[in-house]
N, C-alpha and C positions, 0 to 999 in steps of 0.2 A: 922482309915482310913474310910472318908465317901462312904456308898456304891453308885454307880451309876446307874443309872437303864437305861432303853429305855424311858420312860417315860420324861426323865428329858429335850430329846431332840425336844419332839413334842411340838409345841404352841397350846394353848388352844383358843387364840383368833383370830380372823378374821386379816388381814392386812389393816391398813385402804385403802382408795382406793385414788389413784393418778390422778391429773389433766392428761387428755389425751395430746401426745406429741405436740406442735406447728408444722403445716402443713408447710412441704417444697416442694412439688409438686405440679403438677398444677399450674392455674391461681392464686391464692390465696395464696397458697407458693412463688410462682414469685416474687407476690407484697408487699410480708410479706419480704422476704429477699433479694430483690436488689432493690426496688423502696420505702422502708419503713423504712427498719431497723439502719438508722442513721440520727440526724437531719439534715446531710449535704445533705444526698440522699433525706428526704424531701422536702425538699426546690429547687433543683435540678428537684426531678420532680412535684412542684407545676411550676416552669416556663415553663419545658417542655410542662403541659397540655397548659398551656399561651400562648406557640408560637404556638401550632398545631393548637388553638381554635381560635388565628388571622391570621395566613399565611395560613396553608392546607384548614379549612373549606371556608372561602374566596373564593379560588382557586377553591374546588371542585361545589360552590355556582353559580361561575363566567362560569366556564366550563362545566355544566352539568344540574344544575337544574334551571336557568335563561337564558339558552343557548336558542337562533335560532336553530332552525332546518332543515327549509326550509321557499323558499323564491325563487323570480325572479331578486333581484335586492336591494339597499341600504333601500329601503323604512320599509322591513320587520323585519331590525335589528335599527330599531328606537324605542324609547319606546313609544312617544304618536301613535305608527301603532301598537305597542304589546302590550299598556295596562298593561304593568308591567314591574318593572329594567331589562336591556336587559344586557344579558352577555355576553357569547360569540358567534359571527355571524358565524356558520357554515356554512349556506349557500355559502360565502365567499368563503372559502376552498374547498367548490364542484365546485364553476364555474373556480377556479385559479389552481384546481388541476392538470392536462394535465399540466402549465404553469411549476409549482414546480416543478413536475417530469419530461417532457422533454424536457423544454425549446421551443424556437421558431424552436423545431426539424418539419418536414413536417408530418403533420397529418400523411396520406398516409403511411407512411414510416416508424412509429411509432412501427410495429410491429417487428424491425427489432431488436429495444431498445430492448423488452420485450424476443426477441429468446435468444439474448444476455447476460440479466440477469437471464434468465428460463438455458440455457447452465452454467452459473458460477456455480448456485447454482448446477446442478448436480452434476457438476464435484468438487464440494466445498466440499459437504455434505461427502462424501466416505470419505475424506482426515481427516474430524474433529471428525471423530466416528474410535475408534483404532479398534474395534474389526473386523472391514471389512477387505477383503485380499485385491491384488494387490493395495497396496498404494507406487510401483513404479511406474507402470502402470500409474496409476491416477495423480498422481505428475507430470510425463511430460508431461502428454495430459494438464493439468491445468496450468503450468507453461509454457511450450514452444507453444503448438499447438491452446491453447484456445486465448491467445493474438493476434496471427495473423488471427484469423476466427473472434473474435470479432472485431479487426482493417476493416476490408474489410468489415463489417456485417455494421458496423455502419458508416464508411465513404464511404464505398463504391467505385466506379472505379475497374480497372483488373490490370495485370501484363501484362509485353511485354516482361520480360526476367527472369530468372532462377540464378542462382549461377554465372556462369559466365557473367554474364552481370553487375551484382552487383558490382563483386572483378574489374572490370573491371574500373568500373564507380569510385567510392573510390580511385583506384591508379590515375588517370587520376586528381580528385578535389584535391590528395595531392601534386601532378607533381604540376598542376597550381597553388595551393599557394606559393608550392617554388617559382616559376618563378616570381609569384608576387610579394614574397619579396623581392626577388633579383632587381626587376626591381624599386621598391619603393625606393631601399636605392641607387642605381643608379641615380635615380633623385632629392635624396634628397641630396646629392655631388655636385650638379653643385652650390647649394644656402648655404653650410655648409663650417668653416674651416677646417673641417678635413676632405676636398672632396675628397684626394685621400683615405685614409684611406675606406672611407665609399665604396667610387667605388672598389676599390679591392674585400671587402667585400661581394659589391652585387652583383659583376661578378661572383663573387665565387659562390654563393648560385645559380645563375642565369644560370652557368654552370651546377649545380647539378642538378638543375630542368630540364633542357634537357636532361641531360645525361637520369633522370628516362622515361622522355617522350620516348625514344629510346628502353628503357630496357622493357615496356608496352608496347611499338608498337603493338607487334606479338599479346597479349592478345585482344589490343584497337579492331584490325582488325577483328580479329574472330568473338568478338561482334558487328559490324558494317557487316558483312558478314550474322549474323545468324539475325539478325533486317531487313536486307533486301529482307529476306525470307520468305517464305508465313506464314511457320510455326516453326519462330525463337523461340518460348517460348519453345516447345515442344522439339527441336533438344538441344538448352542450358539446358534443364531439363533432359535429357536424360543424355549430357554430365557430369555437374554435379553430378547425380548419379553416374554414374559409377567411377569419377575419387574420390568422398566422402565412397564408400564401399568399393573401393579397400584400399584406406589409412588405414579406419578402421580393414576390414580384416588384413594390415601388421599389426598394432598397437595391436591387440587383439591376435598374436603371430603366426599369418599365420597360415598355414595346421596343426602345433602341435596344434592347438586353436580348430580345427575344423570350421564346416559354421557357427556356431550359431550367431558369432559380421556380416559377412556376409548377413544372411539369416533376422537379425534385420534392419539392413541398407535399404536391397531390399524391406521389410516390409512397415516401417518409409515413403518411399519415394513412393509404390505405394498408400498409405493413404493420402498425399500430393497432386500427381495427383487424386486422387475420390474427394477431396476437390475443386481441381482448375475446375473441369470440372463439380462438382456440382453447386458451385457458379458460374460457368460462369465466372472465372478469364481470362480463354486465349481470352473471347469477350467481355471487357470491365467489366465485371461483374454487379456491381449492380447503380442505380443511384448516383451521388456523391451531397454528404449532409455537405457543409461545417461545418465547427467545430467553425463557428462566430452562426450560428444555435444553434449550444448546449447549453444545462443547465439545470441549477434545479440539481436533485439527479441525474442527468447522469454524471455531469461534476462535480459533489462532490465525485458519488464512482469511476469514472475513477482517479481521481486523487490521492484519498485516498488509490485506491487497488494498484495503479503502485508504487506509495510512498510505500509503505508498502513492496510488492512486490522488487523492485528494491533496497530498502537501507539496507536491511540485507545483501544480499551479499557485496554490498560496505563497509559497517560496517566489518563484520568479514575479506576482505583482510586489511582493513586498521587496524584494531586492532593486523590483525600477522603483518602486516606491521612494524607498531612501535614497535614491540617486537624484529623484525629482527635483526639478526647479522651484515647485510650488510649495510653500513654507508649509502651508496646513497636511497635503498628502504627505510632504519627507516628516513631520514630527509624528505625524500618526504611527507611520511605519518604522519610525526612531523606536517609539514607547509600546509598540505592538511586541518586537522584537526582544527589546531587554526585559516584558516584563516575562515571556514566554520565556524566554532563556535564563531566568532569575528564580523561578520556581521547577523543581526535580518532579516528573512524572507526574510520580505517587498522588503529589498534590493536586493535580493537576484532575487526573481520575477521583478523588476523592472530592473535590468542588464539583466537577461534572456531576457524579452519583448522587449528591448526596444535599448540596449546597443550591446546585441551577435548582429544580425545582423549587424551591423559594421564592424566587424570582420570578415565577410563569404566572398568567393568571390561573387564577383556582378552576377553571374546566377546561384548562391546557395541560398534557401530560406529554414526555416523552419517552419511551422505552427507556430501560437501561442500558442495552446495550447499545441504542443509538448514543444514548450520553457520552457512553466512553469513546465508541468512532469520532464522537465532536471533538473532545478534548485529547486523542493522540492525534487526528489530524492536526486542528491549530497549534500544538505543541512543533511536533515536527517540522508542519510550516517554517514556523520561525529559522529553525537550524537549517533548514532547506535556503532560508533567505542569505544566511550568511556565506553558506558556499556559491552560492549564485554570485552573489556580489561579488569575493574572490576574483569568476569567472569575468562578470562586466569588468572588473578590473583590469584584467590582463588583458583586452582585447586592445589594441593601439588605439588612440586618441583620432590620430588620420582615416581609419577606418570611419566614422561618423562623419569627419568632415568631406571628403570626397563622395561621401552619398549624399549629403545637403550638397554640394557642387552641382549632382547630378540632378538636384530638385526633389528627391523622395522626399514623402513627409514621417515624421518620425515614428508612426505606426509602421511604415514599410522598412525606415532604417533598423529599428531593433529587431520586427519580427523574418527579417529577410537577410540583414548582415552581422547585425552587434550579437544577439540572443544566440544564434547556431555555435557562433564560436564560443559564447562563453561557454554554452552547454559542455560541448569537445573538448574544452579546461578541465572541467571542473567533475568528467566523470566518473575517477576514482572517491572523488568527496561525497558525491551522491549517490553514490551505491554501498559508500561505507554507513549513511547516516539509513539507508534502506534495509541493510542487513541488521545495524544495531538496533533498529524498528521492531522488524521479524522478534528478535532476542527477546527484546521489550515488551512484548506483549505478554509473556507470564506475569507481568504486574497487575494485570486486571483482574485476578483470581483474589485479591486484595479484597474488591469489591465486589466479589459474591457470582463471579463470573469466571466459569469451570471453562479454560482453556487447555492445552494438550497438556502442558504442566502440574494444572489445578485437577482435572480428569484423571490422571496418573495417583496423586495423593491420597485422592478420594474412594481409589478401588486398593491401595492398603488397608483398609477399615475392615476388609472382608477378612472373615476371619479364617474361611476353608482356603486360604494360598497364602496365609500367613508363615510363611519361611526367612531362616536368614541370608537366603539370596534374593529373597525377593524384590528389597529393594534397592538392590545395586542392579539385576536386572533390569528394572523397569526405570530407572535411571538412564542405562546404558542404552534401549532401545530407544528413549526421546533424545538424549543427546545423537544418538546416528539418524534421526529424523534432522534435528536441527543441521545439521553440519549437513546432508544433503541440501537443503534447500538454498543455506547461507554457502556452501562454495561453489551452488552449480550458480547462483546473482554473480559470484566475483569471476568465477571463469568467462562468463557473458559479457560482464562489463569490461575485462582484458579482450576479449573476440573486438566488442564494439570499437573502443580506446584502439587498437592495433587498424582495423579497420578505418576508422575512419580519421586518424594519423598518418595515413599511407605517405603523405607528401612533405612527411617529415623524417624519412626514414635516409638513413645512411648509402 
């Protein structure tokens, strides 16, 4: 048997010595393993460096280091006035700036823009940072109180009446359309052959509209009572109140509730009155600034934020909509949907413009630009509705039925288990269809309304900045508007989606 020693296990010689490991970190590692390490990723990015060294450097060439700077006028963005390749005319976009951003708004008045958008973002900024508290609070001052102080801020004029004067005014324009169709198909019977048919028809409807006219009376009069008072706004504001907290009070379960739905109500509504009597609502308030005035970035984020604003709710009833059990709400919202999604924008804005008023009675009018906020909201609804539904989709089936287990009723099961999650689905889809919104809105310059796109065209016309960089600058500076607003929504909506996927994460 050989003996074995200690000896036999120690090496005598040195290890020779090994190539150091190939670097995988850092810049050098980067470009050693995703930009090197296959002939296909060579060649991939030999074109890459190709397109950055013909399109980017160009651009940055054209924008910054052959750019105007300053100047009085077209002479300054000329080359034989500059003495070398002239790139882009800034000057340009300092004297058109006011125009881009407020449109042919009234200088003077200007500041009304700036309180308006200086108020958004306050009220914005709490909402989109979680970690801050009262984001009820802030929600309904942003959502219900900031639209109506911006509406008056920026157009301007007062109120002459309150809640009842309102409900008042609405039942009366729906009395007169009856009446009016009634009386339309009545004259349309004397030159038809199914005249009696139709006369029947329109007496009928024509009956109905009186009858309502009758059943308003008592409302009509009160309002015509408190208008002819010195201080009708104030006595219908009062009214109002009292007859909106009492309701809330029974609705919130009466005295077993305690004051709190109460003492909310009486809150809400003395905050209303410090607004009406700050602005000056009950004395005309402030000057009125027609909205043929507007443009630029006022009438791209008015219509971008109301779009935005407006079509999520319509989207999620019409997504439960179509899920309903009820044959008459699922077909509504069947044929709401395909007919909105079967006709492109364009169209869409040009029946709002151009077509509704047809339709209104003859001493009912609605702005234009309200027109158009009508038709991209319900437009967008729609495609809001289909990604919602996606979202109801993918939530488990079990999820419903374990909350019927637990006895909620299906108000509490959607709005407290089914709806949170679809939302959390579905929020790359509804931020793509928000962004494409944003984009969307240079189509209403179509219809005679100068957004930051249609405002931009409109100051080519001038003939003292008429250069051949003119209008690749003023191009280049609304696209770097766009591309702000549309990557800081996507960067948010990855913060939000990361956030609040925490419990999906690896």
């Amino acid at each position: 048997m050989t003996d074995i020693t200690a000896s036999s296990f120690v090496r005598e010689d040195l290890v020779a010595e090994r190539p150091a490991p190939v670097k995988t970190a850092g810049f050098l590692g980067f470009v050693r393993t995703r930009l090197l390490n296959s002939p296909t990723n060579i060649l991939l990015t030999i074109l890459g460096l190709l397109l950055i060294w013909y399109t980017v450097i160009p651009t940055i060439k054209f924008l910054l280091v052959d750019a105007v700077w300053s100047g009085k006028d077209r002479t300054a963005c000329l080359a034989e006035n500059a003495g070398h390749p002239v790139g882009a005319c800034w000057p340009f976009i300092q004297a058109k700036f006011p125009q881009l951003f407020y449109g042919f708004y009234p200088e003077a008045e200007r500041w009304r823009v700036n309180l308006t958008f200086a108020l958004g973002a306050v009220l914005l900024l709490p909402l989109l940072i979680p970690r801050l508290p009262a984001k009820g609070s802030n929600a309904g001052l942003f959502f219900f109180a900031f639209p109506a102080v911006a509406f008056f801020l920026l157009h301007g004029g007062g109120i002459t009446g309150f809640g009842v004067s309102w409900v008042a005014g609405l039942l009366q324009l729906f009395a007169d359309s009856i009446s009016g169709v009634g009386e339309v198909l009545v004259g349309l019977s004397k030159a038809s052959a199914a005249g009696p048919l139709l006369w029947a028809i329109g007496g009928a409807i024509a009956l109905v509209g009186t009858l309502l006219h009758w059943v308003i009376f008592p409302l009509i009069w009160l309002r015509d009572q408190m208008q002819a008072a010195g201080q009708g706004l104030w006595l219908d504001f009062l009214i109002t109140a009292v007859i909106v907290s009492v309701i809330l009070f029974m609705l919130g379960g009466g005295a077993r509730a305690g004051s709190r739905p109460l003492i909310a109500s009486l809150a809400t509504f003395a905050g209303i009155a410090a607004v009406i009597k700050l602005m000056g609502l009950d004395h005309g308030g402030m000057p009125i600034v027609d909205t043929r005035l507007w443009g630029g970035l006022l009438v791209t984020l008015v219509i971008a934020i109301t779009g935005i604003v407006a079509s999520l709710p319509i989207g999620i009833a019409l997504a439960l909509g179509r899920r309903s059990t009820i044959p008459l709400i699922r077909i509504f919202s069947i044929t709401y949907i395909e007919f909105w999604r079967g006709v492109p924008l364009i169209t869409v804005l040009f029946f709002a413009t151009y077509m509704l008023p047809l339709f209104l009675p003859g001493n009912f009018t609605v702005d234009g630009l309200v027109r158009a906020l009508i038709g991209v909201s319900l437009f967008t609804g729609a495609y809001q509705a289909e990604n919602l539904r996606g979202g109801l989709a993918a939530v488990p089936r079990g999820q419903e039925e374990a909350a019927s287990a637990l006895g909620l009723s299906w108000w509490k099961t959607t709005s407290l288990i089914v709806l949170p999650q679809a939302l959390r689905h579905v929020i790359p889809a509804i931020v793509n269809s928000f962004i494409s919104l944003f984009k969307d809105t240079s189509l209403v310059s179509i219809v005679a309304l100068f957004d930051l796109l249609g405002s931009l065209r409109a100051s080519f016309a001038d003939p003292v900045w008429t250069t051949p960089s003119t209008a690749f600058t003023g191009f280049a500076f609304i696209g770097i508007i766009y591309f702000i607003f549309c990557f800081g929504m996507s960067r948010y909506s990855l913060f939000v989606e990361h956030r609040l996927n925490a419990h999906r994460r690896n």
